[in-house]
C-alpha positions in Angstrom: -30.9 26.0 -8.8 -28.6 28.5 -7.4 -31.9 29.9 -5.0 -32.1 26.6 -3.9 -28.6 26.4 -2.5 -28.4 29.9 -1.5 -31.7 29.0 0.4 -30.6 25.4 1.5 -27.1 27.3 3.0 -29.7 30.1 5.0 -31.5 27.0 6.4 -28.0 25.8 7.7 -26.3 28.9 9.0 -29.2 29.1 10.8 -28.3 25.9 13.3 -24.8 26.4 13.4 -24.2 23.6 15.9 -26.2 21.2 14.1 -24.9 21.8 10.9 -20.8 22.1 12.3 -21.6 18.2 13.7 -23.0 16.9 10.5 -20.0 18.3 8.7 -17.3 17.1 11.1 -19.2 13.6 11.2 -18.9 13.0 7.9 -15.6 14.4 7.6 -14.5 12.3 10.3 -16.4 9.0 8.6 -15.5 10.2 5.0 -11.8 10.4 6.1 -12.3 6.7 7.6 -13.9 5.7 3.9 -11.1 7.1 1.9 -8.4 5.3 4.4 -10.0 1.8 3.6 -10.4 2.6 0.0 -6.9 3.1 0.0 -6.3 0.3 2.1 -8.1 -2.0 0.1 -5.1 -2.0 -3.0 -2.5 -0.3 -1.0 -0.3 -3.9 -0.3 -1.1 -5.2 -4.2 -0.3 -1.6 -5.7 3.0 -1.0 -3.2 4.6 -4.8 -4.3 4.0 -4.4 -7.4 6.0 -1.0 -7.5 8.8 -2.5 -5.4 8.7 -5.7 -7.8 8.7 -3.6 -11.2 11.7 -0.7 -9.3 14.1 -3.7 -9.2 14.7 -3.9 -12.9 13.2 -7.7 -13.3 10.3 -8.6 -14.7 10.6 -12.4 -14.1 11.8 -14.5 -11.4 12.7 -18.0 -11.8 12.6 -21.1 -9.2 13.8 -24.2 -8.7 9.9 -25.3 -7.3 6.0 -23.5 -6.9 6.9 -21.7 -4.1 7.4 -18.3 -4.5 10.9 -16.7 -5.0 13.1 -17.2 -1.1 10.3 -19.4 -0.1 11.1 -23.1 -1.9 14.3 -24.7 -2.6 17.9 -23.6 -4.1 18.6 -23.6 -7.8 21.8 -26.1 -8.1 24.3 -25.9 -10.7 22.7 -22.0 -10.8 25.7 -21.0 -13.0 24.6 -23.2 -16.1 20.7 -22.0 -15.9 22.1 -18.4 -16.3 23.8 -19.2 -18.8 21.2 -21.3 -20.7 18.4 -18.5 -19.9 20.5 -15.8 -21.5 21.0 -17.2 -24.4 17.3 -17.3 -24.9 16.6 -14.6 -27.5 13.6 -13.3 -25.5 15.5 -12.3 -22.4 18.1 -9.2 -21.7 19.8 -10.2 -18.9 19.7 -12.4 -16.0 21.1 -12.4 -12.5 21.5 -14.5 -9.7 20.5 -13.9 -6.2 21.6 -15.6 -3.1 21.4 -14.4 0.4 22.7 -16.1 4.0 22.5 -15.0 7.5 25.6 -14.0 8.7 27.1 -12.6 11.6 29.0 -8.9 10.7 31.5 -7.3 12.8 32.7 -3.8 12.6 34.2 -1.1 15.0 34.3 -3.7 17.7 30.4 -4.0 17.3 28.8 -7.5 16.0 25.5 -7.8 14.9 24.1 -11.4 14.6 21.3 -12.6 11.9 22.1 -10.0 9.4 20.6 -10.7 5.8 23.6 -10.9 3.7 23.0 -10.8 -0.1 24.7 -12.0 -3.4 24.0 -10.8 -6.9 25.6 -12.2 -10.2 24.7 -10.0 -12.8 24.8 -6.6 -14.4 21.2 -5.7 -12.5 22.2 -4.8 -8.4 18.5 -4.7 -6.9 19.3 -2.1 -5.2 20.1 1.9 -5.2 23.2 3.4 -4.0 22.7 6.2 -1.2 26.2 7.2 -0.5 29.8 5.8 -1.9 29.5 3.9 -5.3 28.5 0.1 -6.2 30.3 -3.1 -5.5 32.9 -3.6 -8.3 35.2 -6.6 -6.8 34.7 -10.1 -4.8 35.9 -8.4 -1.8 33.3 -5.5 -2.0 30.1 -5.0 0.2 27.8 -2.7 0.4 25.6 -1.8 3.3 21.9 -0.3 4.1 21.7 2.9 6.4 21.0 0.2 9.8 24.2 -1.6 9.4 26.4 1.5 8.5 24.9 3.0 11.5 24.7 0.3 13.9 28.8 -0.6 13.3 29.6 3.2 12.7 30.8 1.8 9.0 31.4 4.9 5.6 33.4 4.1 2.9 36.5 2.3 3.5 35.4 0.4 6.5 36.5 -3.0 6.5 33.4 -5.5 8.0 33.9 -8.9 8.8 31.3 -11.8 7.8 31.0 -14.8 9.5 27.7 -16.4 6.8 25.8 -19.4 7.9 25.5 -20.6 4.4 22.9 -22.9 4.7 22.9 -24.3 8.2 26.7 -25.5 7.9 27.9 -27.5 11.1 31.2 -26.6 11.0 32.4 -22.7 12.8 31.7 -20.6 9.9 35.3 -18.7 8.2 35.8 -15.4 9.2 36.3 -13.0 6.0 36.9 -9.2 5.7 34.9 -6.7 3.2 35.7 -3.5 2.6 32.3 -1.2 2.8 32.0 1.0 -0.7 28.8 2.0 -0.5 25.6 2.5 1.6 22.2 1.0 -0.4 18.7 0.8 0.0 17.9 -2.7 -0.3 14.4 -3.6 -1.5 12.6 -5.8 0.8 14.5 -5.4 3.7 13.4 -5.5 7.0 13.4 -2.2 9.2 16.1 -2.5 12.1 17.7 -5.3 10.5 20.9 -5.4 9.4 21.8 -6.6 5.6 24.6 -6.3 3.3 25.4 -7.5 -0.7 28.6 -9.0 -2.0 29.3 -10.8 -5.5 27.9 -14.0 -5.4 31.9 -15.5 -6.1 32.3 -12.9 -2.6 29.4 -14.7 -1.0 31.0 -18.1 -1.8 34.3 -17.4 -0.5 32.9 -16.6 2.9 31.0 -19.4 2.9 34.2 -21.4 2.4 33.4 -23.0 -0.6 30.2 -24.8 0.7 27.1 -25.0 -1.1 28.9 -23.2 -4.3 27.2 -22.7 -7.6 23.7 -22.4 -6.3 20.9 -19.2 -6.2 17.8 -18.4 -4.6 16.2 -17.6 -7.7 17.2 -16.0 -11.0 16.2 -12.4 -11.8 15.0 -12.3 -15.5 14.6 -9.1 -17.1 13.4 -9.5 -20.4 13.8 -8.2 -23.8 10.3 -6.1 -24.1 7.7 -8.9 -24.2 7.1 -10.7 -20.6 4.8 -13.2 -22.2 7.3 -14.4 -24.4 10.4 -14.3 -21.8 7.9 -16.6 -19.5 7.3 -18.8 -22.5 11.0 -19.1 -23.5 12.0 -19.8 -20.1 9.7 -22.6 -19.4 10.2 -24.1 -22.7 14.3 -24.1 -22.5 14.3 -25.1 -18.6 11.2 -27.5 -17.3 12.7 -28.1 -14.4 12.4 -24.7 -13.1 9.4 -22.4 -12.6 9.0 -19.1 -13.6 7.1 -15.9 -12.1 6.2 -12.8 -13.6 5.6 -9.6 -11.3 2.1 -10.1 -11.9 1.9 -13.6 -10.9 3.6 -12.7 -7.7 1.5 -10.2 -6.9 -1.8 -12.4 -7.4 -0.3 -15.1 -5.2 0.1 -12.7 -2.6 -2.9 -11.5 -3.3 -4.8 -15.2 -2.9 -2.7 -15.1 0.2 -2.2 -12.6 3.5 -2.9 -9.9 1.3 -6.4 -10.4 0.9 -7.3 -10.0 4.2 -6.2 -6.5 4.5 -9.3 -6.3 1.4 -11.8 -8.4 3.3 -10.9 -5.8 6.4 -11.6 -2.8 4.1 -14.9 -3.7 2.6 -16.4 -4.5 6.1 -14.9 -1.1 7.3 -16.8 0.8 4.0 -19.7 -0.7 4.9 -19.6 0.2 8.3 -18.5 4.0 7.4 -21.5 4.3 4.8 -24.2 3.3 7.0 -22.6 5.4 9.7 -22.9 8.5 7.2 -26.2 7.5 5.8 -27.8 7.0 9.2 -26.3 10.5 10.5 -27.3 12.8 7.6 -30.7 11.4 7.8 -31.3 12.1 11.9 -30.3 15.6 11.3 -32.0 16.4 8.3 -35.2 14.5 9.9 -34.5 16.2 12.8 -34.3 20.1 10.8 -37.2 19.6 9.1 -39.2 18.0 12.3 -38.5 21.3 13.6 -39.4 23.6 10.6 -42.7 22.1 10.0 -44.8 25.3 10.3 -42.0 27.0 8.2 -42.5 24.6 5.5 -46.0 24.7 5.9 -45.8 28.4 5.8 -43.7 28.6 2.7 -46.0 26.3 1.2 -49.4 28.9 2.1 -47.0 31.2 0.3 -46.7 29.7 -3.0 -43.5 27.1 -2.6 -44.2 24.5 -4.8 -43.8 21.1 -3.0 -40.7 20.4 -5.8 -39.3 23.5 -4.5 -39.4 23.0 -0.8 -38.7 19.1 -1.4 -35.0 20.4 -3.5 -34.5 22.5 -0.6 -34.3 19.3 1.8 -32.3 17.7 -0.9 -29.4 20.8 -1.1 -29.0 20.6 2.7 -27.7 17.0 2.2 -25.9 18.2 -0.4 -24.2 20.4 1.4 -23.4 18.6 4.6 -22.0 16.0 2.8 -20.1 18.3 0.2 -18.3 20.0 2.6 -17.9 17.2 5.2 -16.5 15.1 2.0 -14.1 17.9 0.9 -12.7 18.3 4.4 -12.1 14.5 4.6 -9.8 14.1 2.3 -6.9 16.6 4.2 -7.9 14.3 7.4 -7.8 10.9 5.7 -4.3 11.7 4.2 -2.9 12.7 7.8 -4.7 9.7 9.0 -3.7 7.1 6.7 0.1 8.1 6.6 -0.5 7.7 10.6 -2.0 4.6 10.4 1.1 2.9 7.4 3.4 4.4 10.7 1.6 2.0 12.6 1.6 -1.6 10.7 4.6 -0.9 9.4 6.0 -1.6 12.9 4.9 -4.9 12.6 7.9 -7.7 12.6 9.1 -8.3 8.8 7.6 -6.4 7.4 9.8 -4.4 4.7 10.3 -1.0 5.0 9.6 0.1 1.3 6.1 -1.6 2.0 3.3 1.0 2.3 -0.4 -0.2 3.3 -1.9 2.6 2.2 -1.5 4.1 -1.3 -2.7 6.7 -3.1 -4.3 6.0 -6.6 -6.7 8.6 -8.9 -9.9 5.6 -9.0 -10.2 5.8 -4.8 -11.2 9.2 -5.1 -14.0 8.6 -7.6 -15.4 5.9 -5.7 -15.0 7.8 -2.8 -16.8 10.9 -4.2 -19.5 8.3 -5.7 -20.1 6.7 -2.3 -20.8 9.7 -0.5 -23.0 11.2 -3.3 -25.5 8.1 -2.9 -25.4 8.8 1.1 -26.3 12.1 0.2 -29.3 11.2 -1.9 -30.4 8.4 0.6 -30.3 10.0 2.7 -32.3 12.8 2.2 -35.2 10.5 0.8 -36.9 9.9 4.2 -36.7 13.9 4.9 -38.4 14.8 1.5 -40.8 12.6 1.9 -42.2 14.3 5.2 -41.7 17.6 3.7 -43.8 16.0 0.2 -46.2 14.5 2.4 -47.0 17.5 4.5 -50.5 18.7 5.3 -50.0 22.3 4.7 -53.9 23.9 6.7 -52.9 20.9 9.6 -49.8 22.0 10.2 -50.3 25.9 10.4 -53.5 24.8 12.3 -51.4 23.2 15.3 -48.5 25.8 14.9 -50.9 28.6 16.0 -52.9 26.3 18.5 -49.4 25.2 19.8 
């Protein structure tokens, strides 16, 4: 086997410029096929890392729709309470959030996202400065502390909407301890976390004692935690990661799929149709070689496995240089969509996992084999006296 490939390399050193475009082609197509398989779980595989980083394995609503989406858990308060008394579950903690309007520095920045926890689980990691500890304690992300030139020890004040409230919002002062990454959020958005009795106060009192949905983390068995829950509480609905992730998935998610598969197709057929006009076209033109090696003693297996090894080849070294370029490509292309409005910064469309590189080494093995098929056929098929015959009359 080695003389085959030794001879299959000869035939291709030998057309340089041929063989250097059916390498960078399916490089470049390769590259494009590993992007969409990427693609193709990237959003499923990314949420579900930035659902299970957060510490909770279930959330819990006061309706279907998904957690921030339906309506406010009332009398929030007692369903924390009742939920962690459930044997099944470790801890639970309330999350509210409100736009506000945050002032610092003699800067204001409207529509921020501002945040409330109640619970010994913060959903979020501390960059610089230490965690809230008080009512009057906020923390920050890196847009907000740079937007209102806020550190540690800057006072902020919050002006929150809480809910659509008629009446002028209060005015209340924070101090900044810390600066957070907060999961979910926006890019070039500002957003900020208090206490939840912190969040209340600024609100004034209005719309106390409710959440957006309670943050279960449960005591080792999910299953169980989901069973507990809907068995102790009726009224409210619980979600585990996973059951997030498939709604999304049912949802906008899946179009970023349906987008991928048509793209693999169309990368495929690209490949296939490319490695077989170049091989068909190097073996067109080697006919009386062929022939020759035939007259010689080549045995039509022999000449047939050489056609074979030039696929090989091409597409071997054309795959191998498409994974570099589909890397730099795809961390291009996340760049890109993640620019889109809302979309959360910790959000990658393209992620990496172990499987996409068998399937992509499998898909481009079968364009190899297909297609050299038509090319061995011709070299199979040829009349060896016919073709010598018109090489020297030619």
């Amino acid at each position: 086997m080695s003389s085959v490939l030794s001879f299959a390399w000869r035939s291709l050193v030998r057309q340089p410029a041929r063989s250097t475009l059916g390498i960078l082609g399916v490089a470049a197509v390769g590259a494009l096929l590993f992007d969409m398989l990427l693609l193709s779980e990237g959003l499923v595989l990314s949420m579900r890392d930035m659902l299970d980083r957060m510490g909770f394995d279930v959330r819990v609503t006061a309706s279907e729709p998904l957690p921030g989406q339906g309506a406010d858990i009332e009398h929030a308060p007692g369903a924390k309470r009742a939920l962690e008394a459930l044997p099944a579950v470790r801890s639970v903690t309330s999350v509210r959030s409100e736009a506000a309007v945050m002032r610092g520095n003699g800067i204001s920045v409207p529509d921020a996202m501002f945040i409330s926890v109640d619970g010994p689980t913060h959903p979020w990691t501390v960059t610089d400065g230490r965690d809230i500890a008080a009512d009057d304690e906020m923390v920050v992300n890196r847009f907000t502390a740079d937007t209102l030139k806020l550190s540690p020890g800057s006072v902020v004040n919050i002006s929150a909407s809480c809910g659509g409230r008629a009446e002028a919002p209060p005015r209340t002062d924070f101090r900044v301890v810390g600066v957070v990454t907060i999961p979910f959020e926006a890019p070039q958005r500002a957003a900020g976390a208090t206490t939840i009795p912190g969040l209340e106060a600024a609100c004034g009192g209005t719309r106390a004692g409710i959440a957006d949905f309670l943050a279960v983390a449960s005591a080792g068995d999910t299953a169980a935690a989901l069973a507990a829950i809907a068995a102790a509480r009726p009224d409210l609905t619980p979600f585990t990661n996973e059951q997030i992730v498939g709604r999304l998935q049912q949802g906008g998610f899946a179009y970023f799929r349906q987008i991928s598969t048509v793209l693999i197709t169309v990368t495929v057929s690209f490949a296939l149709l490319l490695i077989t006009v170049l091989l068909t076209v190097s073996v067109n033109q080697r006919l009386g070689e062929v022939a020759a090696l035939r007259a010689l003693g080549f045995s039509r297996r022999r000449v047939v496995l050489d056609v074979f090894c030039e696929s090989a080849l091409i597409v071997g070294m054309g795959g191998l240089l498409s994974l570099p370029l589909g890397w730099v490509l795809a961390a291009a292309l996340d760049d890109i969509l993640k620019r889109m409005p809302g979309i959360p910064e910790q959000l990658h469309f393209f992620v990496f996992r172990p499987d996409a590189l068998v399937v992509h080494a499998a898909l481009l093995c079968a364009t190899a084999v297909l297609a050299a098929v038509y090319p061995m056929q011709l070299v199979a098929r040829l009349p060896i006296a016919t073709t010598l015959r018109n090489e020297v009359i030619g």
